[in-house]
N, C-alpha and C positions, 0 to 999 in steps of 0.2 A: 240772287246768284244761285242759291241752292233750293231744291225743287224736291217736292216728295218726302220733306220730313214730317214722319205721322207718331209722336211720343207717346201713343200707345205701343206702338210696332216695337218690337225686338230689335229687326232688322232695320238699319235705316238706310234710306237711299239718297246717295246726295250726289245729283248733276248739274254740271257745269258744260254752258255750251261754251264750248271753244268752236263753234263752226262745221264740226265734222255730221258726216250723216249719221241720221236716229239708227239705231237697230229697233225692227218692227218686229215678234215674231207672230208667225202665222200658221195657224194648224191647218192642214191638207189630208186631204181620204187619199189612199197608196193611189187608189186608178186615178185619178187629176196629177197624183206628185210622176207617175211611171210616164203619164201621157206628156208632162213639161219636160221632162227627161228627155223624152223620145224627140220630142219636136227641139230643143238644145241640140242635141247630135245632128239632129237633119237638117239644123239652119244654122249649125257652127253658131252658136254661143258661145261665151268661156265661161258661162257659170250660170246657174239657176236663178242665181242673184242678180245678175243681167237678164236676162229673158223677164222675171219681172218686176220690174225695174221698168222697162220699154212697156210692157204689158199696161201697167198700172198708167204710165205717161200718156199713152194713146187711150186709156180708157178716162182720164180724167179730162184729157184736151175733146174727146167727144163727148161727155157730159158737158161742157160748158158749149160745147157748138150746136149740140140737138138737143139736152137737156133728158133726163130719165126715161122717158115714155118714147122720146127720139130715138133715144141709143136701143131700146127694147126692142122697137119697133126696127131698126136696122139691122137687128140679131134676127127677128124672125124671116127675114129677106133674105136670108143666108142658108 
């Protein structure tokens, strides 16, 4: 049930999944985070948290459909 206990550590962390979604966090360069921004306002998002979210969905559903070198190669067709 509890996850992440390290009895060296100070801090300890103890989760429990009761079902809810993970928080992932993820570090971004300003010009990628102003450009998710920008495209958020112009396609009516509600949140950065939704845009990727969708982002991530469509990029894991085409890794399993074309597989790495597929999806790469689908980006340079672009």
């Amino acid at each position: 049930m509890s996850q992440g206990y390290d009895p060296r550590s100070r801090s300890t962390v103890i989760e429990i999944d009761i079902g809810y979604p993970k928080v992932v966090s993820v570090k971004l360069d300003m010009a990628l985070l102003k450009e998710i921004d920008e495209l958020c306002r112009r396609l009516n998002y509600r949140s950065r948290s939704e845009f990727i979210r969708e982002a991530l969905r469509l990029y894991v559903n085409l890794l399993k459909l074309k597989g790495r070198e597929g999806v790469k190669n689908l980006i340079k067709q672009i």
